[in-house]
N, C-alpha and C positions, 0 to 999 in steps of 0.2 A: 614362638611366633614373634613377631616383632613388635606386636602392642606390647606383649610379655617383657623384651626389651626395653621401651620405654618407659612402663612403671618402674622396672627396676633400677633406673637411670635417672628418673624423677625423683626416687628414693632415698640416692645415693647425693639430692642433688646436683645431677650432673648433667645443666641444662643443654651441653652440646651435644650430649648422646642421644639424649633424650629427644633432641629438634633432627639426630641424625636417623632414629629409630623412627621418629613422626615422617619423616621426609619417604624414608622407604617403606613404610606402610602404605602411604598414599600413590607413591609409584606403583606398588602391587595392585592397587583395588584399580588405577586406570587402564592396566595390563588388562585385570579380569573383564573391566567393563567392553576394553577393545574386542574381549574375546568370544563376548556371547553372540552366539550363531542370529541371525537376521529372521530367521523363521522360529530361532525361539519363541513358544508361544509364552514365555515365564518373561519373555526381554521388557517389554518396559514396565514391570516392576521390578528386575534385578537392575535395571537400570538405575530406579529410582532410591532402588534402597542403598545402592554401592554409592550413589552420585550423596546421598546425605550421610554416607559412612567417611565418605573421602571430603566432605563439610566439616564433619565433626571434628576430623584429625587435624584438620586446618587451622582449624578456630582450638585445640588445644597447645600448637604447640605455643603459643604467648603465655596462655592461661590454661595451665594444667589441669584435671582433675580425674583423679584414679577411678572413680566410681564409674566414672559415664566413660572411662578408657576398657576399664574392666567389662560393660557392659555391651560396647561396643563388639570386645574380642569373643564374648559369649555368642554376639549376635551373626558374627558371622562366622563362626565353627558350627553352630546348625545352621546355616545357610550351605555351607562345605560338604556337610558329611548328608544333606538331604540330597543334594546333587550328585555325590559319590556313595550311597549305601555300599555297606559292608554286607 
């Protein structure tokens, strides 16, 4: 995933990767946001939670921190896989 990317690029010190991995994680959550159906009845709180996941990523890529990156990428792999059961 691509927060996966970015910790590992924070890691490495390697602030460009790291702003390039923050950049296109943010691209992805406003793709998801664009895509939730209008009769969703889950849309405005999938709204609200993508609109403060794509905050987060924001406000990290100045100020890094792995823990709330890590807890981010938790939070929205069960938001993914509640939407997609196996």
């Amino acid at each position: 995933m691509t927060l996966e990317k970015a910790i590992a690029a924070d890691r490495r010190r390697d602030i460009a990767g790291r702003a390039d991995a923050l950049t296109r994680a943010a691209g992805l959550i406003l793709a998801l946001r664009r895509g939730i159906a209008p009769d969703n009845p889950l849309r405005p709180a999938l709204l609200t939670f993508l609109g403060a996941a794509a905050a987060e990523i924001g406000g990290d890529v100045a100020r890094f921190e792995e823990g709330r990156m890590r807890a981010l990428r938790d939070d929205l792999r069960d938001v993914l896989a509640a939407a997609h059961p196996d």
